[in-house]
N, C-alpha and C positions, 0 to 999 in steps of 0.2 A: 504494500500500500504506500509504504514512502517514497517509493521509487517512481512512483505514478505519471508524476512531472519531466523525468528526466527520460521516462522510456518513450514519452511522446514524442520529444526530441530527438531521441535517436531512431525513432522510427522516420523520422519527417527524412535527417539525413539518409537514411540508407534507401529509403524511396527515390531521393531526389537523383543519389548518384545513380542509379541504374536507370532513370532515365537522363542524366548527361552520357550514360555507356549506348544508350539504344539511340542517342543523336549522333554519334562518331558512325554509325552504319547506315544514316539515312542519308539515302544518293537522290531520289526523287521528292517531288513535291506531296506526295498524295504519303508518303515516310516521314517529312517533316510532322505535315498537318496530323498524322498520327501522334508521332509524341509530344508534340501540342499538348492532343487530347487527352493523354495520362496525364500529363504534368499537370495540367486543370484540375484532374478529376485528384490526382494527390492532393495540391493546393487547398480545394473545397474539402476531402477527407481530414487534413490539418487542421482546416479552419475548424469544422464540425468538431475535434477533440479538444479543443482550446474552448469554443464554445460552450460544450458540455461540463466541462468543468466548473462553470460560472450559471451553469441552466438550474433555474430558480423552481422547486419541482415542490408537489405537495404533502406537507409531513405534517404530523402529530408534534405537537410540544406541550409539555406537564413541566411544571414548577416541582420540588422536593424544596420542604422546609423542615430540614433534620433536625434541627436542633436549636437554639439561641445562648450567646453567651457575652459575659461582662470580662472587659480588660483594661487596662491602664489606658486614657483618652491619651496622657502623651508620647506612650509608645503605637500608636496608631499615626499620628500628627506630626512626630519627630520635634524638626527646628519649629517646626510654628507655634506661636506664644498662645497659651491656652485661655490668654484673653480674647484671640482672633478666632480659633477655631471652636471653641467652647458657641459661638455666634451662630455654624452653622451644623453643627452637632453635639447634643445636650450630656451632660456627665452627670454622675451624682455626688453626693458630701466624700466619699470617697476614692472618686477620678474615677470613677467606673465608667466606662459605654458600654451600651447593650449594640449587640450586633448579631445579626444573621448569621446561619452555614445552609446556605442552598445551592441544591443540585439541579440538574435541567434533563429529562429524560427528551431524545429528540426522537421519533419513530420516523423512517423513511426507507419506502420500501419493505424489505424484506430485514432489514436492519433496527435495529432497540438498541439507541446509545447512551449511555449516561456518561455522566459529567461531572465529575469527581465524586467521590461516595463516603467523606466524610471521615469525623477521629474513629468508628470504628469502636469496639470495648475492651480491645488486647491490657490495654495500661490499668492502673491500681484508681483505690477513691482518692488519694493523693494526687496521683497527675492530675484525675479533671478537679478535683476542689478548686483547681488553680483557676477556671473558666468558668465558673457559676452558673452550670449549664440550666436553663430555664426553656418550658416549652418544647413545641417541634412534634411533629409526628416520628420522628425516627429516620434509618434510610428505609428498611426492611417494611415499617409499617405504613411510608408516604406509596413508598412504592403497591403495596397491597391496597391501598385508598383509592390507586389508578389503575388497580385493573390487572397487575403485572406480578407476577411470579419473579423470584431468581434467575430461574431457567430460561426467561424471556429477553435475558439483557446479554445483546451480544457482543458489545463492546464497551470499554469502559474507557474513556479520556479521563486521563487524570493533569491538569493542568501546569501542576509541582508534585512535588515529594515531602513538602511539610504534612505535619501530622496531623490537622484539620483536614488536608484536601486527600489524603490517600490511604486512612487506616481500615473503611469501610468494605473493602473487597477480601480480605484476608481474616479468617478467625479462625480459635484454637479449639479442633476437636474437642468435645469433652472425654470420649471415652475412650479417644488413646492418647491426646494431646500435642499431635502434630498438629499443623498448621494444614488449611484446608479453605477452597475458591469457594467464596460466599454465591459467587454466581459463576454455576458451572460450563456455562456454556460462552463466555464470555473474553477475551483478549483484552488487555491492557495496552493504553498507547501511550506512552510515556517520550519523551524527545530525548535523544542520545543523551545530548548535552548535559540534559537535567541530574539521567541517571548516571553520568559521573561524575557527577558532582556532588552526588547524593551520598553513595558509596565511599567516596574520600573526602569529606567534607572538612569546611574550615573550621575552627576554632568558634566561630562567631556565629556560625549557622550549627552548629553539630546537632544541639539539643533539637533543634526541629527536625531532624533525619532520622527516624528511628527505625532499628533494623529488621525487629520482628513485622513493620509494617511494608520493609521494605524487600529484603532479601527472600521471602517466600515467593511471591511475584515469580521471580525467575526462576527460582528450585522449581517450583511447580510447572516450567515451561508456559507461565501463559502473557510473556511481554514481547509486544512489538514494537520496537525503537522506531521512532521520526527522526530523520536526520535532518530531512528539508521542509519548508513549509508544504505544504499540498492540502489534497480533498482525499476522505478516508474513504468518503463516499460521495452518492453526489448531492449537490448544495450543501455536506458540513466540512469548512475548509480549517485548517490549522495553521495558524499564526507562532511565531518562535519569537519571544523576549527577554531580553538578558538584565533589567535593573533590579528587579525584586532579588529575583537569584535566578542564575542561570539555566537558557532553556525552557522559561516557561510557557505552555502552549496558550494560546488564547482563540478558543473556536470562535469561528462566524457560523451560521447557520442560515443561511439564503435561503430565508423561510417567502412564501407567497405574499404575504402581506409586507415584505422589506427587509434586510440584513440583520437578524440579532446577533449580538456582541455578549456574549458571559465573559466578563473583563475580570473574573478573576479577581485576583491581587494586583492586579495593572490601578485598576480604578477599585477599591473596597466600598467608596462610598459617592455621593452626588458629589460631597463635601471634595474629596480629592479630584476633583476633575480641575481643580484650582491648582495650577499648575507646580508653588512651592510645596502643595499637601503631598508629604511624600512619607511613607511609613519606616520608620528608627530601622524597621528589621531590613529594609532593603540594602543589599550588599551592593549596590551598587548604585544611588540615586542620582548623579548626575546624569548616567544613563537612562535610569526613569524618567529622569527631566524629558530629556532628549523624545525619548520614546512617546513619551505623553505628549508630546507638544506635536511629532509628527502624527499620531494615531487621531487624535481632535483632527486634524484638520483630514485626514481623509475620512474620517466618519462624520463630520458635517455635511463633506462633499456627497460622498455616497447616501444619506442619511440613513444611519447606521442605528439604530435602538441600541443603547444598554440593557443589558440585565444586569443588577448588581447578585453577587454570590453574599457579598457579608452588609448592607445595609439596612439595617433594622427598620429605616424608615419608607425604604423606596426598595420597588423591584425593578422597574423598569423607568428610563428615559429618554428624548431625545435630547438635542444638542442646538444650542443658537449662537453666533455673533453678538456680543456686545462689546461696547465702547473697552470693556475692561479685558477681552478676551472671546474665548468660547467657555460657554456656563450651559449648565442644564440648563431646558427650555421645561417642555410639559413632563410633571410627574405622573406614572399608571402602575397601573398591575398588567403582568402579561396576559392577563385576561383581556384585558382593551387592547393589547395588540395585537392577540387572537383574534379580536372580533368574537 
């Protein structure tokens, strides 16, 4: 599936040379005007595979609202003084924000993808006390709310390798206590980059890489590395970003009604779409800078909907031009953008 993009390509060339091979052997005109007519009919075949890659097709989209939970407002906000950001996202007497963990099931075709699957229950009441978790249907029981079994999810995009977006596919037998695919019928799409990153991680990231959530994955055979941006399928394409931490995927989903965006940890909230709101954890924010300032401007262009994954207050948005920038425009539920 990574290779999607590049095999287009190499098919364009290997078409093209043989017919510059079958022009060195036309002596008449009625052998020209033939390979002409291949070369056309390649050119429009190209065109046809580049186009399908972008063909806007009709799918199922469900919301997952696993869970909610409370964290330090200024390790969400970093540099920005929490007299500014406090303005456009509320804390309480203890710095707390409330924040979402949702997941996005897209059906298209013959395909059930989901979109990251959450902390998961592998860890002790120690690690979550740390996040206040409050609410949520669950993954297992959102999923059951729409209709869908385990069995039914055949692929899983996991955006990152932190321990909010990827604990939920992996659990511990009870009754021999190996590790065992929450959903059996299901492939992991992980982007190279992420998972080596994840596996030798820094100092500064380590605690969010945890291994029982991550090294089953592959003992069990079931991850398929991204190397390059592409379509896994058609209309759900995969975006590559490196400021949060490296490799992280960012779906579009070229739904009928217009491009949804699950921004991930790119954008956490409305509030970060302000371009210094950059979160403490990102190992690399100048690059988030960078990245957030090009990605606004072609999702205004394109008019792109957000889906936020962790904003307590907003699921979805658009994008407008003002004096001060690009700012969210209208706030909804992906139910309004469903129709």
């Amino acid at each position: 599936m990574a290779i999607k993009c590049t095999l287009i390509a190499i098919v364009e060339v290997a078409l093209l040379l043989q017919v510059l091979q079958l022009s060195k052997i036309c002596e008449t005109g009625v052998e020209w005007m033939l390979a002409i007519i291949i070369y056309r009919c390649i050119l429009t075949n190209s065109l046809f595979l580049r186009t399908n890659k972008l063909k806007i097709i009709t799918m199922k989209l469900s919301p997952i609202n696993i869970t909610n939970f409370k964290i330090d407002g200024g390790a969400m906000f970093g540099v920005v003084p929490k007299v500014l950001w406090q303005r456009v996202y509320p804390a309480n007497a203890a710095n707390l924000c409330s924040w979402s963990l949702r997941s996005l099931v897209v059906e298209a075709g013959n395909r059930v993808i989901l979109i990251d699957d959450g902390f998961g229950d592998k860890q002790d009441a120690k690690f979550f006390s740390h996040f206040h978790l409050f609410g949520g249907d669950g993954l297992l029981g959102g999923l059951s709310k729409l209709g869908y079994d385990p069995s039914d999810i055949t692929d899983i995009v996991l955006t990152h390798l932190h321990y909010d977006h990827c604990g939920g596919g992996i659990r511990v037998n009870q009754n021999n206590g190996n590790y065992e695919a929450v959903f059996p019928n299901a492939k992991f799409h992980i982007s190279r980059a992420q998972w080596e990153w994840a596996i030798n991680p820094n100092a500064r990231e380590a605690d969010s890489f945890l291994e029982e959530n991550i090294l089953p994955m592959q003992e069990l055979g079931l991850v398929n590395f991204i190397d390059d941006e592409c379509f896994i399928t058609e209309g759900v394409e995969l975006r590559i970003f490196n400021g949060h931490t490296k490799g992280q995927i960012i779906p579009i989903v070229h739904h009928q009604n217009g491009g949804l965006v699950f921004v991930a940890d790119l954008f956490p909230s409305t509030a970060h779409i302000l371009l210094p709101y950059i979160m403490s954890y990102d190992v690399e924010p100048m690059i988030t800078l960078q990245e957030k300032a090009d990605f606004l401007e072609e999702s205004l262009a394109k008019g792109f909907t957000f889906f936020f994954q962790h904003d307590f207050y907003t699921e979805c948005c658009t994008l407008q031009r003002t004096q001060k920038g690009i700012r969210a425009d209208r706030l909804f539920s992906l139910d309004e953008f469903l129709g």
